[in-house]
C-alpha positions as CSV (number, residue, x, y, z in Angstrom):
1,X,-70.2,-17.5,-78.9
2,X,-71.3,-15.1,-75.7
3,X,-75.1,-15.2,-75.6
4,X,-75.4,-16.0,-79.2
5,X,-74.0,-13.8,-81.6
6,X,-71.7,-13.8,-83.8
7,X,-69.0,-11.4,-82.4
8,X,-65.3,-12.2,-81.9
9,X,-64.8,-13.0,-78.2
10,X,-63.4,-9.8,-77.6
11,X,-63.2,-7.5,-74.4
12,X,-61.4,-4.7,-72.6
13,X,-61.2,-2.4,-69.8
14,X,-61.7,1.6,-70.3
15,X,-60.4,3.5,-67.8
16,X,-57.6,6.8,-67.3
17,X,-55.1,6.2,-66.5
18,X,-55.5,2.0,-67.0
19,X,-52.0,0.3,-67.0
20,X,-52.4,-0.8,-63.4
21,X,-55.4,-2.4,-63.8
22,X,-55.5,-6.3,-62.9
23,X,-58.6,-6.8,-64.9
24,X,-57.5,-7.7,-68.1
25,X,-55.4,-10.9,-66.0
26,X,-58.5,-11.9,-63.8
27,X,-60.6,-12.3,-67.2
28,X,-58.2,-14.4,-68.9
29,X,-57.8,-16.4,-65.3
30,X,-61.5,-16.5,-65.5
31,X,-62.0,-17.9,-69.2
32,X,-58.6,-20.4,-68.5
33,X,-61.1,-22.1,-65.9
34,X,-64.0,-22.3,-67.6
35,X,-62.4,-23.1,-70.6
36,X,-63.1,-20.0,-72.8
37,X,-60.9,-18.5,-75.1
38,X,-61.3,-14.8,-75.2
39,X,-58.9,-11.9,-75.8
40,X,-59.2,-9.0,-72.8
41,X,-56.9,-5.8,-73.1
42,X,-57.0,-2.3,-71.1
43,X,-57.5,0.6,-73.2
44,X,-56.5,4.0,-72.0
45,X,-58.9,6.6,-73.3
46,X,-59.0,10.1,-72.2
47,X,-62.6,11.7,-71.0
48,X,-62.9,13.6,-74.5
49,X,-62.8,10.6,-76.6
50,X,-64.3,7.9,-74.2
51,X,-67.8,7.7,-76.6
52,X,-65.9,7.3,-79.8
53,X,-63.1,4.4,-78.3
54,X,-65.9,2.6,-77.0
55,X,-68.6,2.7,-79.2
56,X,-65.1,2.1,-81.9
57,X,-64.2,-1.1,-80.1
58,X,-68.0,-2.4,-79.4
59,X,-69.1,-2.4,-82.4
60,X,-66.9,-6.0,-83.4
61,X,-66.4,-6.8,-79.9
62,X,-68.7,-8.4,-77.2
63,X,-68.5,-6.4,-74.1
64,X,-66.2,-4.0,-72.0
65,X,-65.7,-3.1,-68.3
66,X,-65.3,0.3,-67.5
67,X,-63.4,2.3,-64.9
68,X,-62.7,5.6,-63.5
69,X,-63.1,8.0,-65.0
70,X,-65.8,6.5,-67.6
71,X,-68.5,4.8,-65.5
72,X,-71.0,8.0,-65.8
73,X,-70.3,8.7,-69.6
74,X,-71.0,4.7,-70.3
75,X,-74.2,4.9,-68.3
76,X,-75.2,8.0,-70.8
77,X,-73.9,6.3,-73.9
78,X,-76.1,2.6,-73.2
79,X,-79.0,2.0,-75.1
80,X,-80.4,0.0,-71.9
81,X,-79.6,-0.4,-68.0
82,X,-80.2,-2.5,-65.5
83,X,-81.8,-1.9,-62.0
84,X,-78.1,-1.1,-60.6
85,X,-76.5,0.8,-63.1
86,X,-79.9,3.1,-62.3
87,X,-79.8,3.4,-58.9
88,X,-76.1,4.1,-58.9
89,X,-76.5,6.7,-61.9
90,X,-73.3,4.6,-63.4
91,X,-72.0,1.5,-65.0
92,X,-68.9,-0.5,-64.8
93,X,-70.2,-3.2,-68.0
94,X,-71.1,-2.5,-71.2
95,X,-72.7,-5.2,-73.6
96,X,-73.2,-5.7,-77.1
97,X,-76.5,-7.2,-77.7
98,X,-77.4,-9.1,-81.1
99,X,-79.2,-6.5,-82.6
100,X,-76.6,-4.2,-81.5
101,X,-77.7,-2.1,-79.1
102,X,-75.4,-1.5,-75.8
103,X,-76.7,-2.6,-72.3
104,X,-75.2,-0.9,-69.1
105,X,-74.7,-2.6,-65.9
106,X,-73.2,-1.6,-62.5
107,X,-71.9,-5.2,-60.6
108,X,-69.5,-2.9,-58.1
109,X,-72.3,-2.9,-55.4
110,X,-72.6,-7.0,-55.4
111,X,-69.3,-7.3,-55.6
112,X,-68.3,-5.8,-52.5
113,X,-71.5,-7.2,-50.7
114,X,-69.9,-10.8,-51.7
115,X,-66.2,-9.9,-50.8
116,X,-67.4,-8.5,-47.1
117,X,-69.9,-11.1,-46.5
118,X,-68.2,-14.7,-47.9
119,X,-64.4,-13.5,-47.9
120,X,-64.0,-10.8,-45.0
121,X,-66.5,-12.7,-43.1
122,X,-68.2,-9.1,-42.1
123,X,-71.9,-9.8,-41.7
124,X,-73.7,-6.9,-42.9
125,X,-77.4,-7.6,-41.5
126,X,-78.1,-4.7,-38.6
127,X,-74.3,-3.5,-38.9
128,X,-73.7,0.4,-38.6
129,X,-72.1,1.1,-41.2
130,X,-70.3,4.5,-41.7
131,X,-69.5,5.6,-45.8
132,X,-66.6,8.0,-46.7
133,X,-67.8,9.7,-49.5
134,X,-70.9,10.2,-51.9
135,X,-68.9,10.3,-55.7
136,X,-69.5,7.9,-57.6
137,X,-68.0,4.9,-56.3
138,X,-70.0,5.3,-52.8
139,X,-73.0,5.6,-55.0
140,X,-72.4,2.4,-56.7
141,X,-72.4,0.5,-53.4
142,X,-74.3,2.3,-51.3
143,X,-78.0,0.7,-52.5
144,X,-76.6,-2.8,-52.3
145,X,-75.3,-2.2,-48.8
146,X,-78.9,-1.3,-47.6
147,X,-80.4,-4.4,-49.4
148,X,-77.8,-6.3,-47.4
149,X,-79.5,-5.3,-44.0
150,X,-77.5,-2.8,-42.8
151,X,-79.1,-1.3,-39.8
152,X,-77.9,2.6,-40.2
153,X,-75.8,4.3,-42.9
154,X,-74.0,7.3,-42.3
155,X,-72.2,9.1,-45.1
156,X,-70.0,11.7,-45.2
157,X,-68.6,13.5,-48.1
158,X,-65.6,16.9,-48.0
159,X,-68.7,18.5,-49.7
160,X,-71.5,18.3,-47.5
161,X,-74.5,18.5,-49.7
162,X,-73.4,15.8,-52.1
163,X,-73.6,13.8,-49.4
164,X,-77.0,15.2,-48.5
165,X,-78.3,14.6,-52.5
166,X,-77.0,10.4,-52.1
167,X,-78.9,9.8,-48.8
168,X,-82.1,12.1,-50.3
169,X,-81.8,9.5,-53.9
170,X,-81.3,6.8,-51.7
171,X,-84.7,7.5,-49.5
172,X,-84.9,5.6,-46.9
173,X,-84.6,6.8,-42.9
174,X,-81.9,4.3,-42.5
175,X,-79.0,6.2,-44.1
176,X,-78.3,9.9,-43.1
177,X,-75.5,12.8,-43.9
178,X,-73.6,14.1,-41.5
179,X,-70.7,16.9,-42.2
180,X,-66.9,15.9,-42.3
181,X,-66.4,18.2,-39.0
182,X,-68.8,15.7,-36.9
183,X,-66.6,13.3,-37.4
184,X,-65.0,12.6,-33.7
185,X,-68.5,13.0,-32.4
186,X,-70.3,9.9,-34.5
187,X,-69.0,6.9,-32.2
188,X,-67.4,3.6,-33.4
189,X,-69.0,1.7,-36.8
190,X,-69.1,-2.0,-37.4
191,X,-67.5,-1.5,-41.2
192,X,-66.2,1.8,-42.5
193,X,-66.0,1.6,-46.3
194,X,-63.4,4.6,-48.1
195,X,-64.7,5.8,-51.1
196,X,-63.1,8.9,-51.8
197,X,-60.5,9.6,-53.7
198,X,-57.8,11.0,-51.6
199,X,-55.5,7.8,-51.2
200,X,-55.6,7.7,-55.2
201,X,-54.9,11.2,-55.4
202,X,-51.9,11.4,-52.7
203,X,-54.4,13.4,-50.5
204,X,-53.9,13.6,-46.7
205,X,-56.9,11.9,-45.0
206,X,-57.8,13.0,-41.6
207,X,-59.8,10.6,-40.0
208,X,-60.1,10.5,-35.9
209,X,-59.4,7.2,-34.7
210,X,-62.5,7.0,-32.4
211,X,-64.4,5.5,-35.6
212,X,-63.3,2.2,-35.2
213,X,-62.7,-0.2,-32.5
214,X,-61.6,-4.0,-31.9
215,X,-64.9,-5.0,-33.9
216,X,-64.6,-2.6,-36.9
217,X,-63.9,-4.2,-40.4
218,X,-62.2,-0.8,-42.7
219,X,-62.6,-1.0,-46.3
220,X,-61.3,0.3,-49.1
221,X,-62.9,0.2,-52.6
222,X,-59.5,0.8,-54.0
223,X,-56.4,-1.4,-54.5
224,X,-52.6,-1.5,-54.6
225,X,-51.1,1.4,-53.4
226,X,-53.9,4.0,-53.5
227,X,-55.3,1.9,-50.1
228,X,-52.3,2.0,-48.4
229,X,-53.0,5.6,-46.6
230,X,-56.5,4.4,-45.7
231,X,-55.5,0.8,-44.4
232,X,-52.6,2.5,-42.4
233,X,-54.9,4.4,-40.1
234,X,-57.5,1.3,-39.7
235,X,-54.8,-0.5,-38.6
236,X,-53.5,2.3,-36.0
237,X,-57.2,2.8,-34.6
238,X,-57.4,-0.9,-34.1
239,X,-60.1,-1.9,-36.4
240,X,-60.1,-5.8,-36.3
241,X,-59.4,-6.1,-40.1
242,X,-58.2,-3.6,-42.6
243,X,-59.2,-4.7,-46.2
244,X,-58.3,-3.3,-49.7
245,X,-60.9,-4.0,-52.8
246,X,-58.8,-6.6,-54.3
247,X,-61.7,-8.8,-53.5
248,X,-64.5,-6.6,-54.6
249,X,-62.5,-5.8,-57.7
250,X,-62.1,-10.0,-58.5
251,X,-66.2,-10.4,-57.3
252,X,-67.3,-7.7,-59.6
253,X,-65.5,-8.9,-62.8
254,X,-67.0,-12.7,-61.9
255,X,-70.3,-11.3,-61.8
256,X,-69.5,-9.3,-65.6
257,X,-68.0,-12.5,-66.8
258,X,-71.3,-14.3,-65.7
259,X,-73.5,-11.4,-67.9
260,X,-71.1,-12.5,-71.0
261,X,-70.8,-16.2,-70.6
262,X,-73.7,-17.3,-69.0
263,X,-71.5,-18.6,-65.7
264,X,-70.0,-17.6,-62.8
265,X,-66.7,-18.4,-62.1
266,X,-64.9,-19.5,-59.2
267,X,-62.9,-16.6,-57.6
268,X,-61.3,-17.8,-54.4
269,X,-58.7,-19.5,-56.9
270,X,-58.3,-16.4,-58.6
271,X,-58.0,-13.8,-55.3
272,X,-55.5,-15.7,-54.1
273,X,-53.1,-15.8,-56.7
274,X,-53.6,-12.3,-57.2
275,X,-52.8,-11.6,-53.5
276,X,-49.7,-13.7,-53.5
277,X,-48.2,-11.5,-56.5
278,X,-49.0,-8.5,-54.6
């Protein structure tokens, strides 16, 4: 059994809303090839009764991913974190040790550091990198971005000083806040990664199109069609590549499948059968 207990090999995802999620297939993918048999379901669970459904389902189950809008409330409920879930203030894995307690983990940061780097072939080391937004899912990549070498990151958030509070937690000269207005006057960036919520929410996002140029990689931490709005302007700024997080999404789950099992499995197999159902 997973690191040694005695637990059913049981997991799920916690999100709202959670139908559309593709984790519960890239987990079974993943255990098909490695040649574990697990069971992996989504459960929808409403902010008011996220504790009780998780620590419910944890206590004869293994581990759990967790999704918007959950990934603060299981960093609160863990008995233990690791160094990411810290720095980001949230986790996206929960674990059921042996003697019971629950361990938090963030792998969202690594796993878009992987997809840009090995996938996207968008070397991060002295890039300038420009951040749309300072919630909680640019906080969960924002550290691993700077350990990857990025050379200057700027982030910019609707509300000015939450973007002000990430670069101050963050601490180091090489990222900086500037306000949504100042937009047109920052120049071109070698990656622009999207992580606010406005193409999830239907929201208009008005972006000018001097950010990019023929060498600009735009990401989008989301997937499906709440990247659509975001990938549409890359495109008609003429970024060189306009990528969605299907890849992040299929690197993070690897990396929580490698806390649970003890190995990592292989993804490109995976990402691209995921693409071609798209």
């Amino acid at each position: 059994m997973p690191h040694g207990t005695d637990l059913p090999a049981r997991y799920a995802v916690f999100g709202h809303p959670i139908s559309h999620s593709l984790s519960p297939a890239i987990h079974r993918l993943f255990g098909a090839q490695c040649g574990i048999a697990l069971e992996y379901v989504a459960i929808d669970a409403p902010p008011v009764s996220f504790e009780a459904d998780a620590r419910r389902f944890l206590a004869d189950a293994h581990g759990a991913n967790v999704s918007l809008p959950h990934k603060a409330a299981a960093f609160a409920l863990a008995d233990e974190r690791s160094a990411a879930a810290i720095r980001a203030g949230s986790a996206n894995v929960l674990t059921r040790r042996p003697d019971g307690r629950l361990a938090a983990d963030n792998t969202d940061g690594s796993g878009l550091v992987r997809d840009l780097t090995e996938r996207q072939q968008c070397p991060l080391q002295g890039c300038r990198v420009l951040l749309l937004g300072a919630g909680g899912a640019a906080r969960g990549v924002a550290w691993e971005l700077l350990d990857a070498g990025v050379a200057e990151l700027t982030i910019v958030n609707r509300t000015a000083d939450t973007a002000a509070a990430l670069v101050g937690a963050l601490g180091v000269t090489r990222a900086r806040a500037r306000y949504w207005q100042d937009l047109a006057e920052l120049g071109s960036f070698d990656l622009i990664v999207h992580a606010t919520s406005a193409g999830v929410l239907g929201q208009p996002l008005p972006l000018p199109h001097g950010l990019a140029d023929a060498q600009t990689v735009g990401y989008d931490l989301s997937y499906g069609h709440g990247a659509q709005s975001f990938l549409r302007w890359a495109r008609a700024a003429g970024a060189r590549a306009a990528c969605d997080g299907l890849g992040m999404l299929v690197e993070q789950a690897a990396d929580a499948f490698a806390l649970w099992h003890g190995r990592r499995p292989a993804t490109d197999p995976v990402y691209a059968r995921l693409r071609a159902e798209q």
